[in-house]
Residue, then its C-alpha position, 0 to 999 in steps of 0.5 A: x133335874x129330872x126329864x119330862x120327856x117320858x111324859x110327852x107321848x101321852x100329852x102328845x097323843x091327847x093334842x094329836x090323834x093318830x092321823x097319819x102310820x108311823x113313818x121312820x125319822x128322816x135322814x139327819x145328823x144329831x146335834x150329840x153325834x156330830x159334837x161327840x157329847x151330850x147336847x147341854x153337856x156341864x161344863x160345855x159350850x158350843x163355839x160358832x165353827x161347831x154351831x154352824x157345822x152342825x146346821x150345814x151337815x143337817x141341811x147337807x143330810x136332812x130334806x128338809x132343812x135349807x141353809x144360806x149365808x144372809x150377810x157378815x156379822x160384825x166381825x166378819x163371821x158368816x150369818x146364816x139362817x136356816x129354813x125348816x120344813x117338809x121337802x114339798x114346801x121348801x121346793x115352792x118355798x119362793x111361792x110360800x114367801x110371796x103368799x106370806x107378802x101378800x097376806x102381811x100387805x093385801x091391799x087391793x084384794x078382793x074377798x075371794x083373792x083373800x079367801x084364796x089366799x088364806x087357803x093356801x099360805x102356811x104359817x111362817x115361825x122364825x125363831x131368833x137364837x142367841x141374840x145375847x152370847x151370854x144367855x149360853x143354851x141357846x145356840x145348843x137348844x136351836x140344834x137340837x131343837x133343829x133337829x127334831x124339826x127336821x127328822x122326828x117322825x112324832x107328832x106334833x114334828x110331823x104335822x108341823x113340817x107338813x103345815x108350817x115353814x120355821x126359819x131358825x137363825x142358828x146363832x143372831x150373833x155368831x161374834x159373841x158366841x165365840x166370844x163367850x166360849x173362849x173366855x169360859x173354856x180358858x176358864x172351866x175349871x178353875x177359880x175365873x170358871x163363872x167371870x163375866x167377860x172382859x169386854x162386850x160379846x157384840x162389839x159395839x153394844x153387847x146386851x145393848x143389841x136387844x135395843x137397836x130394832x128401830x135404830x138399825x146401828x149394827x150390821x146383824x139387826x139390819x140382817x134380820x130386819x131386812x129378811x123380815x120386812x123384805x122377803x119373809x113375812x112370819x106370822x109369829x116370831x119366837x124371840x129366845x131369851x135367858x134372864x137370872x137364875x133365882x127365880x122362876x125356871x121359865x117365862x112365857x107370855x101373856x106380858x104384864x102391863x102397861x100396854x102400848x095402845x098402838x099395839x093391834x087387839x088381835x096381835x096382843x091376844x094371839x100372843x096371850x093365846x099361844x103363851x097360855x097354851x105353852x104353859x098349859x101343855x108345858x104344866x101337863x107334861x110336869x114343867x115347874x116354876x113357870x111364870x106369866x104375866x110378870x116381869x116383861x111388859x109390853x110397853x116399848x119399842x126397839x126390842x126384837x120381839x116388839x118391833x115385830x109387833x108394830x108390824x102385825x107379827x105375833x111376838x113371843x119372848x121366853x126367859x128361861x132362868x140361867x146356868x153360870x155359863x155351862x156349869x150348873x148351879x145349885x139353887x135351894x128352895x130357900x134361896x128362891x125368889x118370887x118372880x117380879x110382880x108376885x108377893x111371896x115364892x107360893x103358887x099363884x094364877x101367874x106362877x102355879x106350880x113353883x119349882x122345888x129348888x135343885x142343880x140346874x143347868x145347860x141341858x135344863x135350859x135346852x128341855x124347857x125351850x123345846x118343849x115350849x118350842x113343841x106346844x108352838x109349832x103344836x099350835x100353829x100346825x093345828x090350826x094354821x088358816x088362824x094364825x096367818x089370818x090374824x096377820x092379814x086382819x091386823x093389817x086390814x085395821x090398822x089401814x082402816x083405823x088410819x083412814x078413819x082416824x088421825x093423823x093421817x100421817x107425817x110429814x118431814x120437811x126439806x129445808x130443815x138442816x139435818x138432811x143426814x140424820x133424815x136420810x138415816x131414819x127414812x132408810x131405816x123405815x124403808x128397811x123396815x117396810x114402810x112405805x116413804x114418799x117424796x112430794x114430786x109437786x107440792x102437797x096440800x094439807x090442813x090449810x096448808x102448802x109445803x112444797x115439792x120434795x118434802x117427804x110424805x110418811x102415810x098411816x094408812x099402810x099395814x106397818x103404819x103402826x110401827x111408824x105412828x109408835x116411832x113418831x108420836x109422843x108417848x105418854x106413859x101411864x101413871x103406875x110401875x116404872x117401865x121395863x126399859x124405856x118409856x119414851x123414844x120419839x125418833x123424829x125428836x130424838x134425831x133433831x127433825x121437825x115432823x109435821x101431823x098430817x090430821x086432814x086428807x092431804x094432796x100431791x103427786x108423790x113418789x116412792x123415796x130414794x135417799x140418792x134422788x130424793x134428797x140433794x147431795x150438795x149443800x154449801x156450808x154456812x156459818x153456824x150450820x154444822x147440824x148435818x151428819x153428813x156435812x160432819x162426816x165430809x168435813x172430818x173427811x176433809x180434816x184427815x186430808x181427803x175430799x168431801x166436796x159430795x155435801x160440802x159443796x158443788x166444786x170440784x175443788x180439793x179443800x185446805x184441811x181446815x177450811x171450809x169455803x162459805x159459797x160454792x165457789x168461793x175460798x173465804x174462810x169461815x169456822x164451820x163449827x160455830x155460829x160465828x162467820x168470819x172465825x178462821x181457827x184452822x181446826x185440826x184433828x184431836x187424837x182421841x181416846x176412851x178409858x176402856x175398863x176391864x169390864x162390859x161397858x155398854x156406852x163405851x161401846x156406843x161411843x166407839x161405835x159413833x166414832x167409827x160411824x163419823x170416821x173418827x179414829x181413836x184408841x182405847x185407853x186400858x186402866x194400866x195406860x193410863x195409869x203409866x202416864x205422860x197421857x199427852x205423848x198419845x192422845x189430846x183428848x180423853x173420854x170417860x164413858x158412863x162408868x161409877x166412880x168405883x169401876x173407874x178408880x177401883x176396877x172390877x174388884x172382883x176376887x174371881x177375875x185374874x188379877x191383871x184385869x182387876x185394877x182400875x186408874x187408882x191413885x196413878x190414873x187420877x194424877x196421870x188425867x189430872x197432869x194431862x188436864x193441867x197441861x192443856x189437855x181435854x176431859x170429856x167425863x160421860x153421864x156416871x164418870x162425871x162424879x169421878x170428874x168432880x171429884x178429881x178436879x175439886x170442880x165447883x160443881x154439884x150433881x143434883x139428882x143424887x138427893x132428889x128423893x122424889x126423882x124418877x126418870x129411867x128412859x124418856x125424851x126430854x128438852x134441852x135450851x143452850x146454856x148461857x154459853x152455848x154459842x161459844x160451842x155452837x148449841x141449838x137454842x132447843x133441842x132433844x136428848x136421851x135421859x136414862x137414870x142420868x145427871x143434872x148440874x149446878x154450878x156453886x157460888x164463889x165464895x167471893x170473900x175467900x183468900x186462897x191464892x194457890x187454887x187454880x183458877x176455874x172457869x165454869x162455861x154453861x153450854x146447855x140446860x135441860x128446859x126450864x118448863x115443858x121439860x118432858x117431850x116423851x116418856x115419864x118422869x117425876x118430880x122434874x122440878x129437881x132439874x128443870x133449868x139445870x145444866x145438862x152439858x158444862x165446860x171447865x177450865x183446869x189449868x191449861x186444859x179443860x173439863x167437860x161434863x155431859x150429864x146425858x149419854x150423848x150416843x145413847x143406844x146409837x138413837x140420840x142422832x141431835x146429841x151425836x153433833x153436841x159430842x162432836x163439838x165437845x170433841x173436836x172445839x175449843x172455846x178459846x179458839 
């Protein structure tokens, strides 16, 4: 498409009067010198050795540009961030962060501190850059965009430098870049030019990474979360996004319903500000097919631009419509659809000047993200006392709201069995700046006493409403489905029992610290495996090391698959299961996953729980399994949520080279079946357990399927242990994740049939979504169609058995209470 660009000056001189003499650009490399092309160049990428060369020899030319490493990605890649601004304020750049802490926290303040203090911090803007390493233009866009910040003498560049401070992650996920830039520069050219990578970009989630801002599973969300909460403080954060490529050209807030009522009044219409200005100066300047209001609402938590919310921070998404990769792509006007929400392709008061159709491509993407990237920068630098003060008053009421409201706060008890799961959420908080308390004497609440050591989590604090959203119920209003998710209680989600603090409470209290706050030893006791850590030591000690750290108070070096009762003590017990007195000498399984040659985000999720419990595994491709003898590698085999399709038949996809195309086919299936029947274990996730019903003819039927009125798309719901659920240890309740996924009925014999030659199949039930009060949090409809159904089934195939999990047990890493069923799925069996 054309460039707007020649029209900027003259939008630019309305907003700006001329305040300061022209001054010459500052010293600094383009992004198209040091690449040696045009920056968004067709046909094109930039791998992370060219993205984070260009960032250190701008920051090696430019005064006004800081670079530093900030941690290691995933795999090992330098994460950097860099930080933008005029020479004079990275010089007390130290100084402008304890400002930005203060302001985020002034409790204590005087009127005229605060006065003071808002007079002299500048607007901290952090723009997050290609988090999903698919959405391909971000990282050339945080280039050019980079430079422009750091050299243009124009305005709005200038004056943004002088007042504001930017900081800039030059790629939020430098693995997947180099992931995506290998696989399209293997692939330009030819007929595989515009496939869909092989495997996930990030190596345990993929696009999965845009939901881990509260769980804190991967290193680079930890990275970012700790610069925010910890050390930088920004007043509005730029989250830069890329979706498909057939409707509007580009997306900016305000976002459409339901809003979440935690979320601050004056945060919410800040962002409603500063996206309607965008999209104001972007339609000036001759942007078409901008849309707002649509698609995106502001209703969950876990995402990048949401989580900052919950913490007084103004969060802007931008979606700009996609290229294949970097080759540009022909849309015609009648090949364009209206943007979600809106009834026709027409203009309208979201939509009001629609894009006429054309090539778009790399360099289109990177000219609508700086211009919108211009109009913010424009508006924080004219008017920066307004912003950083918004942040300052959101926190003041989210105190004073907490102080006159309830509840008060949460409070987590000590004796409850999942201290490891605790001690993950708790630090997670931390990361995040919530302020935790440990009970150094007992605490006084609503009528009660809880003793000394409990955990106290206050609302009267500035991020009280992020921890308030992450442990309340939700209840999501009647209306559109949500965008993602609807409900995601933590303290449910993780198997703990929280307790609303509704009155004043008491105690001498303080500040958490996972290594004294929370015991580090705990004798085992039968039917007490529902510690993450208790897990993680007795794996540990099945590999043949040493846990005794929260196993027991010995020093004792443990025979590998027993487990003492009493500290002390060298009688035996099955630690697995509710039943003492079981010495089953449980080894190891060798475990696999059926990885197809497609971008599976729950296979992902599975590896990552195994990595995190020290689990070790192999991933079984199609062409394994279809090579058979299964038994000669692994014991058990684990079948992602995948369809039945993608597992039998493969990508089937006529671009992709033929060796990734096939699936386990007829040789895969007899291959699992074999191994099954000879004693082997299949545990089939959530979408495979089709395939798995299928395969084994089990009498088993999937009862979501032909429940017309059924809906659930993300929400917490209850689950009770099935009639059979003490063979493997189950919980009498507890939490999981349900997300699109399955419910079970096991069919009737037909007693009167006569068929000697089938195998013999027996059906354990383990565990039950609730037969009443399923919901815990979230929205579903027409829950009748799986109350008192089986969420989790046992069959016995031959020698072997057959496990079907109707839920993703390590949903987005959050399902912490169904991490220890799948482990007993994993590790047990039954006839022990």
């Amino acid at each position: 498409m054309r460039s707007m660009l020649s029209l900027i000056p003259l939008v630019l001189a309305l907003q700006f009067p001329t305040e300061f003499p022209p001054d010459p650009p500052l010293p600094g490399i383009s992004p198209a010198e040091y690449l040696g092309r045009d920056l968004g160049a067709d046909f094109t990428l930039a791998d992370w050795d060219e993205v984070s060369g260009y960032y250190r020899q701008l920051a090696e030319e430019c005064p006004s540009v800081l670079l530093e490493k900030r941690g290691t990605s995933t795999e090992g890649r330098d994460w950097l961030l860099a930080t933008i601004s005029s020479a004079s304020n990275l010089a007390r750049l130290d100084e402008l962060k304890g400002l930005a802490a203060k302001v985020a926290d002034p409790r204590g303040l005087g009127e005229a501190e605060k006065a003071q203090l808002l007079a002299d911090a500048k607007p901290f803007l952090f723009i997050s850059v290609a988090m999903h390493s698919n959405e391909c233009a971000g990282p050339q866009f945080g280039m050019g965009f980079a430079h422009m910040l750091a050299t243009s003498p124009a305005e709005p560049w200038r004056s943004a430098r002088e007042n504001c401070v930017v900081f800039i992650t030059p790629c939020l996920n430098p693995d997947g870049v180099d992931h995506v830039t290998n696989w399209y520069r293997e692939n330009v050219g030819g007929p595989y030019e515009a496939t869909d990578l092989l495997e996930l970009y990030q190596l345990y989630a993929g696009h999965d990474n845009n939901r881990d801002w509260f769980g804190l599973a991967l290193e680079e969300t930890r990275i970012v979360t700790e610069a925010l909460y910890s050390e930088i403080f920004p007043h509005v954060y730029w989250d830069v996004h890329q979706q498909g490529s057939t409707a509007e050209r580009f997306f900016v807030p305000p976002y459409r319903d339901p809003l979440n009522p935690n979320l601050d009044p004056g945060v919410i219409t800040a962002i409603d500000a500063l996206g309607s200005r965008a999209l104001y100066d972007m339609t000036r300047a001759g942007y078409q097919g901008i849309s707002t209001g649509v698609t995106y609402d502001m209703w969950w938590n876990g995402g990048n631009r949401n989580v900052p919310v919950r913490h007084n921070i103004i969060g802007i998404l931008t979606e700009a419509a996609s290229a294949n990769f970097g080759s540009p792509v022909w849309r015609p006007a009648n090949g364009l659809r209206a943007p979600r929400g809106l009834d026709g392709y027409q203009p309208s008061n979201r939509f009001p000047d629609p894009w006429a159709g054309g090539w778009w491509g790399i360099a289109d993407i990177i000219d609508y993200e700086i211009a919108f990237g211009r109009s913010l920068v424009g508006s924080l630098a004219r008017e920066p006392e307004v912003w950083v003060r918004n942040v300052m008053e959101a926190a003041e009421r989210t105190i004073a709201e907490a102080e006159a409201e309830s509840p008060k706060g949460y409070l987590l008890p000590l004796d409850q069995p999942n201290l490891g799961s605790m001690e993950r959420l708790l630090e997670g908080l931390q990361l995040g700046g919530v302020d935790v308390l440990a009970a150094t004497s007992e605490v006084q609440a609503d009528g009660r006493t809880w003793p000394a050591g409990s955990i106290v989590i206050p609302l009267a604090q500035p991020y009280g409403v992020h921890v308030r959203d992450l442990f309340e119920a939700q209840e999501y209003p009647e209306g559109d489905p949500p965008y993602d998710v609807a409900g995601w209680t933590l303290p449910y989600l993780f198997g703990l029992e929280r307790v609303e603090l509704h009155g004043e409470y008491s105690g001498e209290f303080t500040a958490f610290d996972a290594a004294t706050s929370l015991p580090r030893s705990r004798p085992l006791a039968a039917g007490n495996a529902s510690n993450r850590h208790q897990w993680q030591a007795a794996i540990k000690v099945l590999q043949g090391g040493q846990g005794e750290t929260w196993l027991n108070t010995t020093e004792q070096t443990l025979p590998t698959g027993r487990f003492p009762v009493n500290p002390g003590t060298t009688s035996a017990i099955d630690f697995f299961t509710r039943t003492p007195g079981r010495d089953v000498g449980l080894e190891l399984p060798r475990i696999g996953i059926v990885a197809p040659w497609v971008e599976v985000k729950n296979e992902g999720w599975l590896r990552w729980f195994l990595d995190s419990y020290g689990l070790e595994f192999q991933r079984l491709r199609p062409e394994t399994v279809r090579a058979g003898r299964l038994a000669d590698i692994v014991d058990v085999i684990v079948l992602p949520s995948v369809s039945s399709g993608q597992i039998d038949g493969g990508r089937g996809d006529l671009r992709t080279p033929s060796k990734y195309t096939g699936g386990l086919g007829d040789d895969g299936a007899l291959a699992l079946h074999e191994f099954v029947a000879a004693g082997g274990k299949l545990i089939a996730i959530e979408g495979s357990t089709e395939y798995a019903i299928e395969l084994f003819e089990l009498p088993v039927e999937e009862v979501t399927r032909d429940a017309d009125d059924f809906s659930c798309p993300g929400s917490v719901l209850r689950v009770v242990s099935g009639e059979n659920g003490e063979r493997y240890g189950v919980p009498d309740s507890g939490s999981v994740m349900f997300s699109r996924s399955r419910a079970f009925e096991v069919a009737e014999s037909d007693d009167d049939s006569d068929d000697s030659d089938s195998e013999s199949t027996e059906i354990l039930d383990l565990l039950h979504y609730a037969p009443t009060r399923i919901l815990r949090s979230g929205w579903i409809r027409g829950e009748e169609a799986i109350e008192g159904k089986s969420a989790w089934l046992r069959a016995t195939v031959g020698e072997g058995e057959v496990h079907l999990f109707g839920f993703q047990p390590a949903y987005r890493g959050w399902s912490e209470e169904a991490f220890l069923l799948f482990l007993r799925a994993l590790l047990l069996n039954s006839n022990s």
